[in-house]
DSSP file (Angstrom, degrees, kcal/mol; ACC not computed):
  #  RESIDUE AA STRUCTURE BP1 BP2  ACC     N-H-->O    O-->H-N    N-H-->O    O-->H-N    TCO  KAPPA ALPHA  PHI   PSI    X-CA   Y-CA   Z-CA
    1    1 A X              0   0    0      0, 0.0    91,-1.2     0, 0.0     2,-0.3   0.000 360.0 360.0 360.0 164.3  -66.6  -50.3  -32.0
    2    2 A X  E     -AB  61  91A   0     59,-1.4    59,-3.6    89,-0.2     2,-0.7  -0.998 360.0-141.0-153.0 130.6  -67.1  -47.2  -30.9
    3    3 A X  E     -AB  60  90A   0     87,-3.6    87,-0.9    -2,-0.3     2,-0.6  -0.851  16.8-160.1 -86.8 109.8  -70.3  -45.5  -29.2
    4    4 A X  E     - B   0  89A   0     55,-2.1     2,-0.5    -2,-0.7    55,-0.4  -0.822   5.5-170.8-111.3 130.8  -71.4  -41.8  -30.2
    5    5 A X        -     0   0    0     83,-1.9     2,-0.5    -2,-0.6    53,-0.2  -0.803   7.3-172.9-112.1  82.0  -73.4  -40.0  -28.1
    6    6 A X  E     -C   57   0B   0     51,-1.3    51,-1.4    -2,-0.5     2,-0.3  -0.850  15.8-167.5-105.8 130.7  -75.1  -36.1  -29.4
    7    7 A X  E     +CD  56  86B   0     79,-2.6    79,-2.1    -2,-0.5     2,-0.3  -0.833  28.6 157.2 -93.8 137.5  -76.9  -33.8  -27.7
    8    8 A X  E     -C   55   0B   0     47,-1.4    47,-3.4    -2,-0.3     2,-0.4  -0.954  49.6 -74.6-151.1 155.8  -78.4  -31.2  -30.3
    9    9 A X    >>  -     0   0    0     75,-0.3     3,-4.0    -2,-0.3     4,-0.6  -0.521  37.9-121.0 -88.2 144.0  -81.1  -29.0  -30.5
   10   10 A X  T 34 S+     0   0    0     -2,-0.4     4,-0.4     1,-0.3     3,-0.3   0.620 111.6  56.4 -60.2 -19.7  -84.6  -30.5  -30.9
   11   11 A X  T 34 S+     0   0    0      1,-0.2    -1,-0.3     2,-0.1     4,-0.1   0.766 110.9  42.7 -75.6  -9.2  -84.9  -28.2  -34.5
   12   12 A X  T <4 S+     0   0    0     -3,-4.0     4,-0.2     2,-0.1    -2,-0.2   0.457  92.9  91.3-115.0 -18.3  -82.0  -29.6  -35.8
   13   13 A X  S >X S+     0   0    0     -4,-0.6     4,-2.6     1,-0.3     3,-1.8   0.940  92.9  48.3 -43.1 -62.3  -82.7  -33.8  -34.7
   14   14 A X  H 3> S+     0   0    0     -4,-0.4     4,-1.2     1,-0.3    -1,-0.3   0.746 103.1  48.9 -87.9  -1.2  -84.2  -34.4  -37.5
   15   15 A X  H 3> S+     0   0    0      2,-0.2     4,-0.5     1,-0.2    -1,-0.3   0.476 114.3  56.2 -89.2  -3.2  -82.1  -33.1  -40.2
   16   16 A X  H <> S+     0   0    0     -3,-1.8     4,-2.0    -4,-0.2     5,-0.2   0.847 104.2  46.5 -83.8 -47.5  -79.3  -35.0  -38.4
   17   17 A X  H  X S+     0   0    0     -4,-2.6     4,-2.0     2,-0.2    -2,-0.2   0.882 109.7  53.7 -67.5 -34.8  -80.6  -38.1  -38.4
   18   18 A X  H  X S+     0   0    0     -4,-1.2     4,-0.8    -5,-0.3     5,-0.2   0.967 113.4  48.3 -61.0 -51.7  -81.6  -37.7  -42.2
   19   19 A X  H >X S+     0   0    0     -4,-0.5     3,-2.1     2,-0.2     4,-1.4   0.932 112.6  45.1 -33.0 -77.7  -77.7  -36.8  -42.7
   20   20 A X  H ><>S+     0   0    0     -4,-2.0     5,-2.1     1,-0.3     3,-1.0   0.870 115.7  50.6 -89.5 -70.3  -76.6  -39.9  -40.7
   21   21 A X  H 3<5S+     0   0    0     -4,-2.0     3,-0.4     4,-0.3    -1,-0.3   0.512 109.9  47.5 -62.6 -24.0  -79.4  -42.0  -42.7
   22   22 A X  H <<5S+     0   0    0     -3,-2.1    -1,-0.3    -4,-0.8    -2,-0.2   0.687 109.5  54.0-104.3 -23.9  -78.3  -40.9  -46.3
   23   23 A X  T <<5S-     0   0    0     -4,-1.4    -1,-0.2    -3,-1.0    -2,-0.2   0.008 125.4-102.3 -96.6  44.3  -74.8  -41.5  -45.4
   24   24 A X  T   5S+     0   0    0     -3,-0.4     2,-2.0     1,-0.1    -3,-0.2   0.328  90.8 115.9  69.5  -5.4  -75.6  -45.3  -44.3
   25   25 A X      < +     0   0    0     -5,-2.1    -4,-0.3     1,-0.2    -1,-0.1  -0.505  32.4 145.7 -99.3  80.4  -75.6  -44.8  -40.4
   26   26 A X        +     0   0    0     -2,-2.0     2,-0.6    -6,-0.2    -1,-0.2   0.781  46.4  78.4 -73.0 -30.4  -79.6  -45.8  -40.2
   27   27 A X        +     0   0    0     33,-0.1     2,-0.2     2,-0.0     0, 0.0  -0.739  63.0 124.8 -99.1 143.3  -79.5  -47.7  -36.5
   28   28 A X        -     0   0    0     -2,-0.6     2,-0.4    31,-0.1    31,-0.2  -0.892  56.9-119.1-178.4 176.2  -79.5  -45.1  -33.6
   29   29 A X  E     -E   58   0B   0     29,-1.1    29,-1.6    -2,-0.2     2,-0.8  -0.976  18.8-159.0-127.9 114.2  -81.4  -44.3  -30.7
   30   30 A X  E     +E   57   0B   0     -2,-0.4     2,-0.2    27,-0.2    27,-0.2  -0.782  15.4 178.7-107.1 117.0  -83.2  -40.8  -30.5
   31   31 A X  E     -E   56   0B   0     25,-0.9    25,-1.0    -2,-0.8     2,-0.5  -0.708  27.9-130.8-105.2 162.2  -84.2  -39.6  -26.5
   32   32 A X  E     -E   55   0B   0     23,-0.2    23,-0.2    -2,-0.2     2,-0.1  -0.950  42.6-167.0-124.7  89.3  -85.8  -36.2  -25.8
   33   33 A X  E     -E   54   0B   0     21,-2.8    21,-1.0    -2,-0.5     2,-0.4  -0.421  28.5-140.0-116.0-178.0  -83.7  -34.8  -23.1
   34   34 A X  E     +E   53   0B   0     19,-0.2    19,-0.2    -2,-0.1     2,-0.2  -0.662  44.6  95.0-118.9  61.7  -83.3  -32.2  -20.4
   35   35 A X  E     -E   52   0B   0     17,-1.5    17,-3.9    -2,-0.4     2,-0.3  -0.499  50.7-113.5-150.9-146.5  -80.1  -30.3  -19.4
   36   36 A X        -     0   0    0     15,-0.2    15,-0.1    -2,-0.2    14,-0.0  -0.990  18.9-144.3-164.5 124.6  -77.8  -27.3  -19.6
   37   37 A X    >   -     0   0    0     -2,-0.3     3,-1.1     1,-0.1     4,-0.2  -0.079  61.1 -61.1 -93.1-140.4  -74.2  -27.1  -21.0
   38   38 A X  T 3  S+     0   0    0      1,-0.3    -1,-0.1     2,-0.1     0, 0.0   0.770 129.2  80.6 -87.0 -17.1  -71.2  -24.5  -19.2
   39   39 A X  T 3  S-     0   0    0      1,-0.0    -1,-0.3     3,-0.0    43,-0.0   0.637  95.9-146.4 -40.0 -17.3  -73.8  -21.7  -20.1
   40   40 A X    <   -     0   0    0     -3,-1.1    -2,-0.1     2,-0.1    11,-0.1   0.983  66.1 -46.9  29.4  76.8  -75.6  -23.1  -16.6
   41   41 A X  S    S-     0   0    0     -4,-0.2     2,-0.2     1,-0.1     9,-0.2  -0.283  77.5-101.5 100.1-179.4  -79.3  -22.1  -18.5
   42   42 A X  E     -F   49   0C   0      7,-0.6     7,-1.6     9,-0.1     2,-0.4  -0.929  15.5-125.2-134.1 160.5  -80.0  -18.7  -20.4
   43   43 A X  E     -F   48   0C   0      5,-0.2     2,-0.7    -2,-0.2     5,-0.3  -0.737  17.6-177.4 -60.8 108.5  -81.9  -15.2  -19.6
   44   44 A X  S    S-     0   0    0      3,-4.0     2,-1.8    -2,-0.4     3,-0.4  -0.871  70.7 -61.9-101.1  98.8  -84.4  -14.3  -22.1
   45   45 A X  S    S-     0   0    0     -2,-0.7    -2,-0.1     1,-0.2     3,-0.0  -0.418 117.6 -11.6  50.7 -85.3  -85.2  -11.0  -20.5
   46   46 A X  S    S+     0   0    0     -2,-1.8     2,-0.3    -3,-0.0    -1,-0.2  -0.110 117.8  85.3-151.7  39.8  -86.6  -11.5  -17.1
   47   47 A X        -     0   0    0     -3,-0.4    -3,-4.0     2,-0.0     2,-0.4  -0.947  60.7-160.0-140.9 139.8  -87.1  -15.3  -17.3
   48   48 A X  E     -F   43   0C   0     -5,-0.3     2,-0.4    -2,-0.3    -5,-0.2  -0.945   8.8-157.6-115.4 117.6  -84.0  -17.4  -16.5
   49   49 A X  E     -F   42   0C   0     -7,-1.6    -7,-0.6    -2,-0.4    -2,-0.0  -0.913   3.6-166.7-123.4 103.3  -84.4  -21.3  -18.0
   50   50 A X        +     0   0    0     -2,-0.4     2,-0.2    -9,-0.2    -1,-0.1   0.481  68.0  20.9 -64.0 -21.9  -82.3  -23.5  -16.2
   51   51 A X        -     0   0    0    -11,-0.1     2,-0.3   -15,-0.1   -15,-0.2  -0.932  69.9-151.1-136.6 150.2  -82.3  -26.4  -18.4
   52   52 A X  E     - E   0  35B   0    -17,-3.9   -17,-1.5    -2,-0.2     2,-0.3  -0.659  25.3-105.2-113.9 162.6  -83.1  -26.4  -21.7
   53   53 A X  E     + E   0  34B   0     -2,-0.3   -19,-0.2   -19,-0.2     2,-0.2  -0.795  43.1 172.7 -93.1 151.4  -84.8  -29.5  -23.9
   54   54 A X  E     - E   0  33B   0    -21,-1.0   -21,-2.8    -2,-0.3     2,-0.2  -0.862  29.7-129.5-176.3 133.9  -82.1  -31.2  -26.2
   55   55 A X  E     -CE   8  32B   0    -47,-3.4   -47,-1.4   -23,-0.2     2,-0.3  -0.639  26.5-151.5 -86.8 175.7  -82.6  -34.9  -28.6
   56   56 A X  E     -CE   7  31B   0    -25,-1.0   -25,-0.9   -49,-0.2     2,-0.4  -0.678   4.7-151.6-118.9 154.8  -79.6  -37.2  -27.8
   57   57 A X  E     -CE   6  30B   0    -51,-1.4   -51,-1.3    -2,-0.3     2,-0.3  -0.988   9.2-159.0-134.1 142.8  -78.9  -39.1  -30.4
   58   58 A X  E     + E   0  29B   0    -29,-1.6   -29,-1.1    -2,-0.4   -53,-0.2  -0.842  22.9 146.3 -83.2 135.0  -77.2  -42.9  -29.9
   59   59 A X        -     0   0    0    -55,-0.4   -55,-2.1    -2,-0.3     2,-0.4  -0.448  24.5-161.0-168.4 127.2  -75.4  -44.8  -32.4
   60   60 A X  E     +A    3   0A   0    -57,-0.2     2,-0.3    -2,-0.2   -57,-0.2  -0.689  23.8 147.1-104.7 165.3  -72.6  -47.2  -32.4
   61   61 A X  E     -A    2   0A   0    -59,-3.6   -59,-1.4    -2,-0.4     5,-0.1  -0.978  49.0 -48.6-161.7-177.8  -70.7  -48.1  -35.2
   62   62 A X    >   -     0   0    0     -2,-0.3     3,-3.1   -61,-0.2     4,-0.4  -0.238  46.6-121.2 -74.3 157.2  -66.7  -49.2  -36.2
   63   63 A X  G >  S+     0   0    0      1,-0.3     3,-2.3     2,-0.2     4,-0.5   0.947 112.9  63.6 -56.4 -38.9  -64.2  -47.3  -34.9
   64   64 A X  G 3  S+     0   0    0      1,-0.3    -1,-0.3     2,-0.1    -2,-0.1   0.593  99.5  50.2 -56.5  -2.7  -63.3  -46.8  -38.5
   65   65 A X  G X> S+     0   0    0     -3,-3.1     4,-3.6     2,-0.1     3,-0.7   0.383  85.4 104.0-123.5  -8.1  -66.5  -45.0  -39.3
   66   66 A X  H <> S+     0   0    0     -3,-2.3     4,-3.2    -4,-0.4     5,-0.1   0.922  85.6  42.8 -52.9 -36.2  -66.2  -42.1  -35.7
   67   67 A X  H 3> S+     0   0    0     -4,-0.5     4,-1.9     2,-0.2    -1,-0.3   0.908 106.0  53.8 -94.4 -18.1  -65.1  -39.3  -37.6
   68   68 A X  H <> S+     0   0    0     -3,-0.7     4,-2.9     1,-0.2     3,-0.5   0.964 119.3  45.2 -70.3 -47.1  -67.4  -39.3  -40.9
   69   69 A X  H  X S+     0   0    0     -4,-3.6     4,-1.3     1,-0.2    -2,-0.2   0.918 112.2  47.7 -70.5 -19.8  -70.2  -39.4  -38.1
   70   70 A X  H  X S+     0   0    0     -4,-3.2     4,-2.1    -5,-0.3    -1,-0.2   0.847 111.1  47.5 -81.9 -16.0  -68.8  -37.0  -36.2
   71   71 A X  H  X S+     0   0    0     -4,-1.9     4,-2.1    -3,-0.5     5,-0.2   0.889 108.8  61.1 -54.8 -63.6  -68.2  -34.5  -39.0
   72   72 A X  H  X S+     0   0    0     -4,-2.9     4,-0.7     2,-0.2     5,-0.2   0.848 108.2  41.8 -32.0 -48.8  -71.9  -35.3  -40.1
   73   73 A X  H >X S+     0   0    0     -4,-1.3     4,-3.9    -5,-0.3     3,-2.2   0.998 109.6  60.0 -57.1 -74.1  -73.2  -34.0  -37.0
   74   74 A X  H 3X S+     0   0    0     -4,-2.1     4,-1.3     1,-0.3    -2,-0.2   0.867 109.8  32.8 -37.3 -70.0  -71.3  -31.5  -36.8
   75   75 A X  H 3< S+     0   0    0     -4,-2.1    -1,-0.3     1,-0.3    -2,-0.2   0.370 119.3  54.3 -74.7   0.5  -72.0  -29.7  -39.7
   76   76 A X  H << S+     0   0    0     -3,-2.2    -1,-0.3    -4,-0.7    -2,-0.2   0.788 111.7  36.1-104.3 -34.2  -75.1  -30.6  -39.7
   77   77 A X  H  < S+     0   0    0     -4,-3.9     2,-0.2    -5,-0.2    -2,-0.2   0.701  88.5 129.5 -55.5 -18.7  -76.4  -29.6  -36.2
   78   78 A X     <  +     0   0    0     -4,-1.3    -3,-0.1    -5,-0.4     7,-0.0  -0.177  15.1 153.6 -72.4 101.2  -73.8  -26.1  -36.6
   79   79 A X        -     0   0    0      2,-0.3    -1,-0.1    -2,-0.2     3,-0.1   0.883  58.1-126.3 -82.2 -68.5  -76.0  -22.6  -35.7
   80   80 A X  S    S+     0   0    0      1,-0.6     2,-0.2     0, 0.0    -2,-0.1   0.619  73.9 126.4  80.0  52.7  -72.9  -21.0  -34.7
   81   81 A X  S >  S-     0   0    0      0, 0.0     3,-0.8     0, 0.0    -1,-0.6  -0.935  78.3-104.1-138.0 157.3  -75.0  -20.4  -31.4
   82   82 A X  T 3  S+     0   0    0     -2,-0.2     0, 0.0     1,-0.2     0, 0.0  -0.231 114.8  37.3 -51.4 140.2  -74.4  -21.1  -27.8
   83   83 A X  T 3  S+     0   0    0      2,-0.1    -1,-0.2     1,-0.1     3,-0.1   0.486  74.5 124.6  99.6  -8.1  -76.9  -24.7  -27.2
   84   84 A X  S <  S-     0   0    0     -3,-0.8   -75,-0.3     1,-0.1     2,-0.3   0.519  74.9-118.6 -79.4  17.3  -76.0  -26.0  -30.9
   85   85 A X        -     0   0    0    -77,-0.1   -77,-0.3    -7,-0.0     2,-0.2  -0.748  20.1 -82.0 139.3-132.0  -74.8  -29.3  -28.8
   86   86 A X  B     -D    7   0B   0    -79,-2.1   -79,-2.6    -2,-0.3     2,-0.2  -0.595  20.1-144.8-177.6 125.7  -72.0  -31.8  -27.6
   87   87 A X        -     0   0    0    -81,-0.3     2,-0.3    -2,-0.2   -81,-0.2  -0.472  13.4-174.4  16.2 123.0  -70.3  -35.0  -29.1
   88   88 A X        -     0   0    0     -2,-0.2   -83,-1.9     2,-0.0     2,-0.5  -0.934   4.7-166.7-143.7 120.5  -69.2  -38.1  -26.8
   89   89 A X  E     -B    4   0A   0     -2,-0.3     2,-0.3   -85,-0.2   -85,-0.2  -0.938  14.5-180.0-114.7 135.9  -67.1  -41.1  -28.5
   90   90 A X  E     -B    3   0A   0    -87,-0.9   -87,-3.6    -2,-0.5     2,-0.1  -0.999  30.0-118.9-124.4 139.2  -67.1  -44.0  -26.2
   91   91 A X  E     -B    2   0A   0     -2,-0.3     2,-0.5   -89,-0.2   -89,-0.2  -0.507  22.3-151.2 -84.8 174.9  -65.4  -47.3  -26.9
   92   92 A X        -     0   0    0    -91,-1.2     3,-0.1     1,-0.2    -2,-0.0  -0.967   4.1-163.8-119.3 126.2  -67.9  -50.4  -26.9
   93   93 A X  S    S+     0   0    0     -2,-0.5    -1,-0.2     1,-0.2     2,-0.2   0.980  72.2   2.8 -78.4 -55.6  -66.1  -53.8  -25.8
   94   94 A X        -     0   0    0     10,-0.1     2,-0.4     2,-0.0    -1,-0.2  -0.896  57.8-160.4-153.1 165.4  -68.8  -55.9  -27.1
   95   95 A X        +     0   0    0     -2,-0.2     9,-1.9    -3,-0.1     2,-0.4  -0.976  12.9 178.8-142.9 140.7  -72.1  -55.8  -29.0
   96   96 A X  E     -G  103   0D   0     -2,-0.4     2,-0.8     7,-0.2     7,-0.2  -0.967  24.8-128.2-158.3 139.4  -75.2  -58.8  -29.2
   97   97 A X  E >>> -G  102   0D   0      5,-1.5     4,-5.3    -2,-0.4     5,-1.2  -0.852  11.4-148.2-113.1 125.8  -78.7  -58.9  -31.0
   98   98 A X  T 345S+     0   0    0     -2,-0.8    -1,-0.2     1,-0.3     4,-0.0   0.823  92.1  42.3 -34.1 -62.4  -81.1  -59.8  -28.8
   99   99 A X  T 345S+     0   0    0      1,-0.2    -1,-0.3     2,-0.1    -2,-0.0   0.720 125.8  34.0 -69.7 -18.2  -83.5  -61.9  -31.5
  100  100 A X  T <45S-     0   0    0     -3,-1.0    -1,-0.2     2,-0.1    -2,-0.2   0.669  95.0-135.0-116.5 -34.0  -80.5  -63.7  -33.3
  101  101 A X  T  <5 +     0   0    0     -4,-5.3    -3,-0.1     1,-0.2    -2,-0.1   0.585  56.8 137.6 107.0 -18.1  -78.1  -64.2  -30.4
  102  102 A X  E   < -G   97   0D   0     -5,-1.2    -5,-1.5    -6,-0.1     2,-0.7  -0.101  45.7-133.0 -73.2 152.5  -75.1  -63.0  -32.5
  103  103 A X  E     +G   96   0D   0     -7,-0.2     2,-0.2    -3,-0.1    -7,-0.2  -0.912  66.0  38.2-128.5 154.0  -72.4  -60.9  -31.4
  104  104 A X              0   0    0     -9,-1.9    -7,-0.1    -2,-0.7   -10,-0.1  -0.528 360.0 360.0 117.8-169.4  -70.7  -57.5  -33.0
  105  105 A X              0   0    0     -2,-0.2    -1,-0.1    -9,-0.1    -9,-0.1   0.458 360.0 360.0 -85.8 360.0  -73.2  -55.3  -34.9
């Protein structure tokens, strides 16, 4: 199992998650977050904003399935502007639902 982590920009959330959703990946976790990539902020004239707002998006799923979601994202979050986001694959050792008790996904 494999965890995927995206930062994208908050116009673009939902058209990812609609992506992600049509191509089966429905369970994820969407946060509303706060930060800055290697840009450190940008200048819009003669106001400097140091962190920008960004969703995260969550979702694990089998390792076999990382790259369709990470191609989905990509190309669907893709401005071809500095801020269009970041990608994170982590693996997941183990996975349990709460209400049933079970483990895996």
């Amino acid at each position: 199992m494999k965890m995927t982590r995206a930062i994208v920009r908050p116009d673009k959330a939902e058209e990812v998650v609609d992506a992600l959703a049509e191509s089966g990946y429905v369970a994820l976790t969407k946060m509303e977050v706060i930060g800055r990539g290697k840009q450190k902020g940008i200048r819009i004239d003669e106001i400097y904003y140091d962190e920008l707002p960004k969703v995260m998006l969550m979702l694990v799923s089998e390792s076999e399935n990382t790259d369709e979601i990470v191609k989905i994202i990509n190309d669907t979050a893709f401005t071809g502007n500095f801020g269009d986001g970041k990608v994170f694959i982590s693996p997941i050792e183990e996975a349990y639902t709460v209400r049933t008790r079970s483990k895996g996904l």
